[in-house]
C-alpha positions as CSV (number, residue, x, y, z in Angstrom):
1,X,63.9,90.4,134.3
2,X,62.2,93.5,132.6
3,X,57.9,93.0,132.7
4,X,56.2,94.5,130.2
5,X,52.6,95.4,130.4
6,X,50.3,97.0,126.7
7,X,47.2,98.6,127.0
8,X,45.0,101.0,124.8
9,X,44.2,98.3,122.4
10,X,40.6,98.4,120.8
11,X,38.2,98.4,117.9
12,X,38.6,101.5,115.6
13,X,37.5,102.3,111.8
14,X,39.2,103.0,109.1
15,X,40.8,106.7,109.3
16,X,41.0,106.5,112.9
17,X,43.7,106.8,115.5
18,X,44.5,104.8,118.2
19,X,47.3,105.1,121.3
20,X,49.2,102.4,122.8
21,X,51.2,102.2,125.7
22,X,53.6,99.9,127.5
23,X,54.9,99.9,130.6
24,X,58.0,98.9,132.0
25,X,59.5,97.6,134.9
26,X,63.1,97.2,135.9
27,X,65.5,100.0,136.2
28,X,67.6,99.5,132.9
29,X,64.6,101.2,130.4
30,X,66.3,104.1,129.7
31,X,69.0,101.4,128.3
32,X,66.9,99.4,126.7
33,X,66.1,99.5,122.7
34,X,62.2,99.6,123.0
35,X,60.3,97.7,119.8
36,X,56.1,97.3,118.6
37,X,55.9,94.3,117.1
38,X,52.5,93.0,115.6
39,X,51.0,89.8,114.8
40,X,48.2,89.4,112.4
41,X,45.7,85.9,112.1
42,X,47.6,83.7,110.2
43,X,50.9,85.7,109.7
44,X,54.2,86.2,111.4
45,X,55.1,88.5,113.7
46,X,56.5,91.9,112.2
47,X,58.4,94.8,113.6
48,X,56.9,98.1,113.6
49,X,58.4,100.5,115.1
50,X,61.6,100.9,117.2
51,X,62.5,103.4,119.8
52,X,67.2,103.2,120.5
53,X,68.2,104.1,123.8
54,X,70.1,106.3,121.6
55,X,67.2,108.3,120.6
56,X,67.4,106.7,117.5
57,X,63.9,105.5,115.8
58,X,62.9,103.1,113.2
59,X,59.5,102.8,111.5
60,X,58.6,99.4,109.2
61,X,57.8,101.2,105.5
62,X,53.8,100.2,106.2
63,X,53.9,102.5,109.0
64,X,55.9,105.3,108.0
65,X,53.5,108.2,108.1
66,X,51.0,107.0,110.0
67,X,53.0,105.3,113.2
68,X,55.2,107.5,116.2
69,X,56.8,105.8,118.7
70,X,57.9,107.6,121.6
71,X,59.4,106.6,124.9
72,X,59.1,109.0,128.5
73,X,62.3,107.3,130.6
74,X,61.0,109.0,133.7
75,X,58.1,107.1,133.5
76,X,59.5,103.6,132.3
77,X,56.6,103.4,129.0
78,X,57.1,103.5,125.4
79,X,54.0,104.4,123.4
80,X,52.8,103.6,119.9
81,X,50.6,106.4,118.1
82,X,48.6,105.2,115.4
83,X,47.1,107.5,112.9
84,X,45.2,106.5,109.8
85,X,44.5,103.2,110.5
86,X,43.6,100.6,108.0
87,X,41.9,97.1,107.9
88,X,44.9,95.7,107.3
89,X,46.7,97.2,110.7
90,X,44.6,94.7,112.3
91,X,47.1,92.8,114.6
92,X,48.0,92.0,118.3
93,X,50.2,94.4,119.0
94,X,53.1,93.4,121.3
95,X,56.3,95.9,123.0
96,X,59.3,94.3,123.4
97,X,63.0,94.7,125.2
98,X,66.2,94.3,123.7
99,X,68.9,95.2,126.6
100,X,72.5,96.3,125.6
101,X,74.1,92.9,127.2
102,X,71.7,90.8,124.8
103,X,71.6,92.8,121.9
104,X,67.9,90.9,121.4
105,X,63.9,91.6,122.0
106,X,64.1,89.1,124.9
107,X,60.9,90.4,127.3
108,X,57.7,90.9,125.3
109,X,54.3,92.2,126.6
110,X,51.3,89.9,126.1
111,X,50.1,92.4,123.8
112,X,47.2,94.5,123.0
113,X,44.7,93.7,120.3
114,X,44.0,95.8,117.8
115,X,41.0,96.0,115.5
116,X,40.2,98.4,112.5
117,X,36.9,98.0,110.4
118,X,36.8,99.1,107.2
């Protein structure tokens, strides 16, 4: 079972930038589809950002622009860089797993919060 462990969550203003990471255990990341998810007070979760084992990204439209995902396989973490930020990017941020045999996000982090005053 892949563990998953966020950090780099904080308090920021608007216009700032932010960098968080997640690390990884288990040798199948490099196989693995990586995902951010976030979770604001009151909402749903909602994907971010996705990093394919194919190379392959994805960025949610509220993001694009502002959000890069990147992955380093040697080191087993993906990382979320967050430029820009607004009020309304004020979430818990969670990275999540999706291996090739399940096809589905099924290890999540217990996720980083993330704060931006206007």
């Amino acid at each position: 079972q892949v563990q998953l462990v966020e950090s780099g969550g904080g308090l920021r203003q608007a216009g700032d930038s932010l960098r968080l990471s997640c690390a990884a255990s288990g040798p199948t990341f490099s196989n693995d589809d990586m995902g951010w998810f976030r979770q604001a007070p009151g909402k749903g979760r909602e994907l971010v950002a996705v990093s394919g084992s194919n190379g392959n990204t994805y960025y949610a439209d509220f993001v694009k622009g502002r959000f890069t995902i990147s992955r380093n396989n040697a080191e087993n973490t993906v990382y979320l860089q967050m430029n820009s930020l607004k009020p309304e990017d004020t979430a818990v941020y969670y990275c999540a797993a999706a291996s090739p045999n399940s096809g589905r996000y099924d290890a999540w982090g217990q996720g980083a919060q993330v704060t931006v005053s206007s």
